[in-house]
N, C-alpha and C positions, 0 to 999 in steps of 0.2 A: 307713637309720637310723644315725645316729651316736651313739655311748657313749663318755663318759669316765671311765674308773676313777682317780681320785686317793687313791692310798691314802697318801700323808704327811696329805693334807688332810683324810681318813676320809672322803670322799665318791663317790659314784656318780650321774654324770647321763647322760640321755639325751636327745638335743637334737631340737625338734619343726621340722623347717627351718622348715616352713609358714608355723605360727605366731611362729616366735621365739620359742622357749620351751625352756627350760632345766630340765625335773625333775631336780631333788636329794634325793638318798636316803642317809642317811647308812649306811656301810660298816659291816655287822659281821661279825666271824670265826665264820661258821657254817659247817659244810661242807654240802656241798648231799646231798639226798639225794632216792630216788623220791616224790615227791607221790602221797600215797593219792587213790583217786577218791574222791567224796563217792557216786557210784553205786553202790559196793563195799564189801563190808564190810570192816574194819578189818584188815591186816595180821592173818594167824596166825601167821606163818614169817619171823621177820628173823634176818639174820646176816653178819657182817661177815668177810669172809676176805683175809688180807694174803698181798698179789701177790708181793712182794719187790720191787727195784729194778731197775729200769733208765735208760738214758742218754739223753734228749731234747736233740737238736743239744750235747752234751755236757754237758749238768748231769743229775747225780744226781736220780732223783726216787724216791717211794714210793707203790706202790698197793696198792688197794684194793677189792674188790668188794662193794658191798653188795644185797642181797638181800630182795626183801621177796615172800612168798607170800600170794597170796587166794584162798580158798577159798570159794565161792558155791554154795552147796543142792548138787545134784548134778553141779554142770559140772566139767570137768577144774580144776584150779586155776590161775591165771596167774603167773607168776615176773614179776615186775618189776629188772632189773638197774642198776646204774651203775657202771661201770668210772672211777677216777680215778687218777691218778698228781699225784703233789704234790709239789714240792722245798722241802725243810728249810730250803735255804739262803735261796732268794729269798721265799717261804714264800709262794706263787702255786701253783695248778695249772696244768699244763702240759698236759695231757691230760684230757677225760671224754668217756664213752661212755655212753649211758641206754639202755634199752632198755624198750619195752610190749609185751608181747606180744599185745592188742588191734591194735595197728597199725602196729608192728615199731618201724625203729629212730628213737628221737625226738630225737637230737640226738649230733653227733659235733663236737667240738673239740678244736683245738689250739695250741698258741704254737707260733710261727715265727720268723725270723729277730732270736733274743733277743738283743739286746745286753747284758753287763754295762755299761758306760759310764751316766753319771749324764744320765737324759733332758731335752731342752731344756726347761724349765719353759712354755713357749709352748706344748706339746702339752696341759696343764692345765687351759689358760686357755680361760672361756667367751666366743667370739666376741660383739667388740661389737653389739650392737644387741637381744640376747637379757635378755628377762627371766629372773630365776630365782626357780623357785618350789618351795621345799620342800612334797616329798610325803612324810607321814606314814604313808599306807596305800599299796597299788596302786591303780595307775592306768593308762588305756586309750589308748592312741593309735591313731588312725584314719589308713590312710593309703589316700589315693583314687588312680590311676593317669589 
């Protein structure tokens, strides 16, 4: 799968090779957090704890842990986590870590060899032959092997 993040442009697409097809989603500043199950009941326990900083491939960043607790009838309770680190400067995260404790760790990222330098505007650009089609909602890509 390929994703383009243009953030001058405020856009987000994810390009369908298959089809030729180009979903555009437009970019907002939300930070991400654990998604509640719909099987579960709502969050009892949220809580945000700062990491303090540290240095990825040398830029400054600031983390985060956020915290969400559910408690269901008599079971133990699940802690849901997301570990992030976030630079002020570039104002990107550079690191998240999520975690469920239904089926442990659900996603680990991070930025790699970050260039300051002003990127080719080509990396942008959506390859010719590709339609683009603003998606409002979510949407599903199938991809068959």
């Amino acid at each position: 799968m390929i994703e383009v993040r243009d953030e001058v442009g405020g856009y987000y697409y994810v390009l369908d090779e298959l089809a030729k097809v180009a979903h555009r989603l437009t970019l907002t500043r939300q930070r991400s957090s654990t998604p509640e199950s719909p099987s579960l009941p709502p969050a009892v326990g949220k809580s945000l704890e700062k990491l303090g900083t540290r240095v990825f491939e040398g830029i400054l960043a600031e983390g985060t842990r956020m915290t969400n607790t559910v408690v269901a009838g008599d079971a133990p309770p699940l802690v849901f986590t997301t570990e992030q680190w976030d630079s002020p400067e570039l104002r990107v995260t550079l690191f998240v870590k999520q975690f469920d404790p239904r089926i442990g760790e659900l996603l680990t990222a991070w930025m790699t060899n970050i260039a300051r330098a002003e990127p080719d505007p080509a990396l942008f650009t959506i390859p010719a032959g590709y339609a683009v089609v603003d998606e409002n909602e979510s949407f599903r890509l199938t991809v068959e092997k």
